[in-house]
C-alpha positions in Angstrom: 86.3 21.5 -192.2 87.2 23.8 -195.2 89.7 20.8 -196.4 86.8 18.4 -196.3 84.0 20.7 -197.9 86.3 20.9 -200.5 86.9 17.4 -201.2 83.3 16.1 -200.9 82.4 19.0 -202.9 79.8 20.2 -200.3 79.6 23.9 -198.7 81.6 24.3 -194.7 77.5 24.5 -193.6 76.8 20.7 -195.3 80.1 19.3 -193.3 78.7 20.9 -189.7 75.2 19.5 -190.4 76.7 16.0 -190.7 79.0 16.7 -188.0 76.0 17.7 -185.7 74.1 14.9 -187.3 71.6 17.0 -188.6 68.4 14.7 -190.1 68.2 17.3 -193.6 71.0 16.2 -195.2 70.8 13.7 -197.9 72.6 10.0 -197.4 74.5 10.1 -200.3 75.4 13.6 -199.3 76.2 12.3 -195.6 78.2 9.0 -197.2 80.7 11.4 -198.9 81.6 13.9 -196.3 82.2 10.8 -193.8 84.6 8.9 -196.7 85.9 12.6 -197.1 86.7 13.1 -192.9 88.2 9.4 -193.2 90.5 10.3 -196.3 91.4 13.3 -194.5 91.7 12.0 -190.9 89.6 14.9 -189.8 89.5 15.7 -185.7 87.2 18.3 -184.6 89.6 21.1 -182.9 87.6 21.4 -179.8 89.4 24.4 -178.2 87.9 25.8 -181.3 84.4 24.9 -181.1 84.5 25.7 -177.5 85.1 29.2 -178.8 82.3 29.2 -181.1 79.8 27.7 -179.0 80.8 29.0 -175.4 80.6 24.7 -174.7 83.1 22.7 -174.1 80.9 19.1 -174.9 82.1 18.2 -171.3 80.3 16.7 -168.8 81.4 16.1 -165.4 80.9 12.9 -162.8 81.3 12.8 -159.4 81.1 8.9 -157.4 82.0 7.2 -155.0 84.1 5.0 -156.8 82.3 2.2 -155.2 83.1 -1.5 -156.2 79.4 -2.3 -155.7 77.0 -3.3 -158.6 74.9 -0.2 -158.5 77.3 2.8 -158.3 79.4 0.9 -160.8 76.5 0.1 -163.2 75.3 3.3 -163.3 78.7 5.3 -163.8 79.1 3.0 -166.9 75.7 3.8 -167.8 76.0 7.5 -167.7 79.6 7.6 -169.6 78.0 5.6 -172.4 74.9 7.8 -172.8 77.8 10.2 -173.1 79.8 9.3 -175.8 76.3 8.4 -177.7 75.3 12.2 -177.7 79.6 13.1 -179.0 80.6 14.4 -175.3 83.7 13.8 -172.8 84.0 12.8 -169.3 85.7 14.2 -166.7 85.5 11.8 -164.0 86.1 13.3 -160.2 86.2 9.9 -157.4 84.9 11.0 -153.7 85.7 8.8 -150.8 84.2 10.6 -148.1 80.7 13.1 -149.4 80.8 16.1 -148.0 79.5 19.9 -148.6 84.0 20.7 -148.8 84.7 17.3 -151.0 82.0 17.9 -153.2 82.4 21.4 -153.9 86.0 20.9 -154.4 85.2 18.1 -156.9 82.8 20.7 -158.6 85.8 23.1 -158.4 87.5 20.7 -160.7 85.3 20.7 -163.2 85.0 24.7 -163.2 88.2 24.9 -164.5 87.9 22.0 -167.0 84.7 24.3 -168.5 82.1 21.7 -168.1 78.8 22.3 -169.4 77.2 20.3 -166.3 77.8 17.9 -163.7 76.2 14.1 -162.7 76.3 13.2 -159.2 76.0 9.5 -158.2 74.6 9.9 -154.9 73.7 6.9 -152.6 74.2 7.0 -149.1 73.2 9.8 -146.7 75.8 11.6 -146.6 75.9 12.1 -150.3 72.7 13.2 -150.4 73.5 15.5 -147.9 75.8 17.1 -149.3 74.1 17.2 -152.7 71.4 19.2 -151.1 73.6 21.9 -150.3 74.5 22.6 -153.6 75.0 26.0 -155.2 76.7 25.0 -158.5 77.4 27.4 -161.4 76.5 24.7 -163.6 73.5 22.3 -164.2 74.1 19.1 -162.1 71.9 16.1 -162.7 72.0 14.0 -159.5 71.5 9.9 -159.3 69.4 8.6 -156.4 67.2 10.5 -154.5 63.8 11.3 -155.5 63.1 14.8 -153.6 65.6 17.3 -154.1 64.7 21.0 -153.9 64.1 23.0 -157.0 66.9 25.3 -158.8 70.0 24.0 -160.1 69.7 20.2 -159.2 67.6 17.8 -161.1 66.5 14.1 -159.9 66.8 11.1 -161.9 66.3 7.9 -159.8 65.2 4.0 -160.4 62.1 3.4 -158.6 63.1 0.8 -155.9 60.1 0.9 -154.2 58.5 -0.1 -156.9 60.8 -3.2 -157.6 60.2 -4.2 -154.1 57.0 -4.3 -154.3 56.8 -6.3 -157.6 59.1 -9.1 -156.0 57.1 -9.1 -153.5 53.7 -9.3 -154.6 55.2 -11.9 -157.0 55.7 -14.0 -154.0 52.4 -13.8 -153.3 50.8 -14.2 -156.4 52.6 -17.6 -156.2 50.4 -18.7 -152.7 53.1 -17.7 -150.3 52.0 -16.0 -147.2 55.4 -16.0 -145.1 57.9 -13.6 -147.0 61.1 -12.8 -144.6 63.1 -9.8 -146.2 66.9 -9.9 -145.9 67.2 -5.9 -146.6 70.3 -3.8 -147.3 72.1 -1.1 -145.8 69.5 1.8 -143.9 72.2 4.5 -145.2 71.4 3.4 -148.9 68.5 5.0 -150.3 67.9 0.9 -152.0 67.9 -0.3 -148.9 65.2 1.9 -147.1 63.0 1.8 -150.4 63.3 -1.9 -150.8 62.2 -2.5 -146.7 59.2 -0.5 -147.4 58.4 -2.1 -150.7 58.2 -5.9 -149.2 56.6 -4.4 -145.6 53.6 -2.4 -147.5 53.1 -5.0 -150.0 52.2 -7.4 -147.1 50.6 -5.1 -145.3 48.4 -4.4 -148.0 47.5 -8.0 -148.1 46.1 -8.2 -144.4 49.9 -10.8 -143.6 51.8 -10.6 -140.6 54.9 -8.1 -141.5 57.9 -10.2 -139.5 61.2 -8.5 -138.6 63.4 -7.8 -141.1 66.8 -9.3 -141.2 69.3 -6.4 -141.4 71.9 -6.9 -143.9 74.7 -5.1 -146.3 74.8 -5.6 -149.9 77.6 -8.6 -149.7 76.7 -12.7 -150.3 78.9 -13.1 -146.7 76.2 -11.4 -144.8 73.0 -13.0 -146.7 74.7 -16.5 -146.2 74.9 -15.7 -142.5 70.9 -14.6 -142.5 70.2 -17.9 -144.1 71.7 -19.7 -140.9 69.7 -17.7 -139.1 66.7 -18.6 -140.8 67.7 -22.2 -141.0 68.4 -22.6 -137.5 65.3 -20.3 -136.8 61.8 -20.5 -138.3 62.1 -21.0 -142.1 59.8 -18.9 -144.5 58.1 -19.9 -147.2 59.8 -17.4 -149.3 62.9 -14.6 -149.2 63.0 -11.3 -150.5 66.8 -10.7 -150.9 67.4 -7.1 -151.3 70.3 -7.5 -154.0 71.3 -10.7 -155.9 74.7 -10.9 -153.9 72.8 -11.7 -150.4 70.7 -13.8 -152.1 73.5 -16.0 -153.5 74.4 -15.9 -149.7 71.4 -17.0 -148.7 71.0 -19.7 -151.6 74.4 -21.2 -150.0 73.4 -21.0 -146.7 70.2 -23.3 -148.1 72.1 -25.7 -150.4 74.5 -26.5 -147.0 71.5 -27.4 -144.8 69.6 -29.5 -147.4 66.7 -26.8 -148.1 66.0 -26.9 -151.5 65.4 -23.4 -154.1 62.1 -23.5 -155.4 60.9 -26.2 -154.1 60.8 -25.9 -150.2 61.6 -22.0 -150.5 61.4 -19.5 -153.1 63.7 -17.0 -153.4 64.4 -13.7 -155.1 66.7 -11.2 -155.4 67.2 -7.5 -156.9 69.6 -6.0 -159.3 69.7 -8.8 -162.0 73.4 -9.3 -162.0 75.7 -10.7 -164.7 75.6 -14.4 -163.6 72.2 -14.5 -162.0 70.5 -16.7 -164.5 73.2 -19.3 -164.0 72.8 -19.5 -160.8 71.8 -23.3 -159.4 68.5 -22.8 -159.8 68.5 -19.3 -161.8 67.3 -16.3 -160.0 64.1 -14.6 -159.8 65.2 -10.9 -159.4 64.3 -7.4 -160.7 66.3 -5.7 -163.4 67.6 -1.9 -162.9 67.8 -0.8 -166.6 70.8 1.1 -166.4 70.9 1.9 -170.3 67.5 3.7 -169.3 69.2 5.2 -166.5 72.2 6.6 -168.2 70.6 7.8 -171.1 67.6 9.6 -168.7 70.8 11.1 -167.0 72.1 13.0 -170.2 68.5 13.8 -171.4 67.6 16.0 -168.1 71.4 17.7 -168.1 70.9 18.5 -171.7 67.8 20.4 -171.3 69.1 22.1 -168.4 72.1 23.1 -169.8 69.9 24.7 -172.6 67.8 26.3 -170.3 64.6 24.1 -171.0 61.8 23.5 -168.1 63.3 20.1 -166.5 61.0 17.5 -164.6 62.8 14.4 -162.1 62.8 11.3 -164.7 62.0 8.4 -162.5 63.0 4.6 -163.8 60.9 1.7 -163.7 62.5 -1.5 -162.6 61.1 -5.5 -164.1 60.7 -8.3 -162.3 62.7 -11.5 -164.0 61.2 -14.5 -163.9 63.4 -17.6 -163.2 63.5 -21.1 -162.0 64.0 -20.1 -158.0 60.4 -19.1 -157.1 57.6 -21.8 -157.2 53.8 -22.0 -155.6 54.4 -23.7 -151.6 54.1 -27.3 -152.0 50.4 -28.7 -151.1 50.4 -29.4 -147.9 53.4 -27.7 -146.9 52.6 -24.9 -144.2 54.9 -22.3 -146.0 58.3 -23.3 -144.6 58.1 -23.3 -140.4 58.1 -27.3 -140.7 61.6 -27.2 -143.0 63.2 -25.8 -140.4 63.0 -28.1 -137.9 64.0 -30.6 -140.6 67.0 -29.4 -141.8 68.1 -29.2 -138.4 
């Protein structure tokens, strides 16, 4: 740092400001320390700055290391929101979420010196185990809403609230038979988008019908649309994530029931892909960017000791070519059933 001071003419304190991207320094000032750190090929010696600051600019993540949309979307999204605020990722992969596996993942950080720790937490038995935390560090965990006070702060997407925005969509169009192909009971999507769809139409005085239990793969939501094409057809399907509803939409296409037309359909998660498919999807779009970013926000103010509330995401419904009002005269699906058979 003295090397580059020296060069740009600027005291050590000018070269940490722009380091640390303070707002007081001038641009011109900021232009010629940055071309001085380029002529120079200046690295910041991080061992040393750990010194200095007792920090190590480290952040630890534990997943799953799940394939799935989600868990994948939002690791990118919190190692992003990372690297925007200058820190490093140590990433720790858990197959199986238990109090041991998780403490012994946290273990691995201890010795790395992070400064705090992000926990993408799903299914039950993460959440479980999340729960039983004591960590020596901050830890900012991904997916439930309710997690008790001390060392452990909440930041979650509101899925109830997408569900209930696709759903009322539906409605809003004129349909009054929504079937709801829902995901996984162990996933915390999956219980908050069932109760979504079921208290949106129970709100509206409709019959609730029986879910059709699914997982979050296009195999099983092409199976639930032979059930419902062999079965009584709605007038419109909830599909809990965009890959059962491309399932579904396949299931459709094979036994002639056409996507908007005869029934809408809509999906959740807003996938790469989704607007091309035949017709493009109606779904809701997790903001993962917002995610991410909400992630490193609460660990930062933990990890300088500020007052921390849970950040809760909002989820948008995206409007495509799949959902359309019933067709006059059309008694919201039941009589497409019996001709596509």
């Amino acid at each position: 740092m003295s090397d580059v001071a020296a060069l740009a003419g600027v005291s050590h304190q000018t070269v940490s400001r722009v380091l640390n991207e303070h707002p007081s320094v001038r641009p011109e000032t900021r232009a010629r320390v940055l071309d001085a750190i380029a002529t120079l090929g200046y690295r910041r010696n991080v061992a040393a700055r750990t010194l200095v600051t007792r920090r190590s600019g480290t952040v630890g993540v534990i997943t799953s290391g799940s394939a799935l949309f989600g868990p994948t979307s939002t690791f990118i999204a919190v190692e992003h929101a990372a690297r925007e605020r200058g820190l490093f990722v140590s990433v720790a992969t858990v197959l199986d979420f238990t109090e041991e596996t998780v403490l012994l993942a946290l273990e691995h950080f201890m010795s790395q010196g992070v400064d705090g720790a992000v926990v993408i937490a799903a299914q039950d038995d993460a959440i479980a185990a999340v729960r039983s935390f004591q960590a020596p560090v901050p830890v900012v965990v991904v997916g439930p809403r309710d997690l008790p006070p001390g060392g452990v702060h909440p930041v979650a997407v509101d899925h109830y609230l997408g569900a209930r925005l696709a759903t009322r969509h539906l409605l809003d169009l004129g349909h009054t038979r929504v079937a709801h192909v829902c995901g996984p009971q162990d996933w915390i999507e999956g219980r908050e988008r069932l109760r979504g769809w079921r208290d949106v139409l129970a709100e509206s005085g409709l019959e609730v019908p029986d879910h059709i239990p699914g997982d979050w793969t296009a195999q099983r939501g092409y199976e639930a649309g032979r059930l419902m094409v062999d079965g009584e057809l709605p007038g419109a399907v909830f599909a809990a994530n965009d890959q059962l509803a491309l399932g579904v939409l396949h299931a459709f296409t094979e036994a002639g029931v056409r996507v908007p037309q005869d029934v809408s359909l809509v999906g959740f998660d807003d996938i790469a892909g989704s607007d091309h498919f035949s017709p493009p999807l109606t779904t809701v779009r997790q903001e993962f960017a917002t995610l991410g970013r909400a992630c490193l926000r609460v660990l930062s103010r933990a990890i300088d000791g500020e007052p921390v509330a849970a950040e809760i995401i909002e989820p948008h419904l995206v409007v495509r070519s799949s959902t359309a009002p019933p067709r006059e005269g059309a008694s919201d699906g039941t009589q497409l059933a019996d001709a596509a058979r």
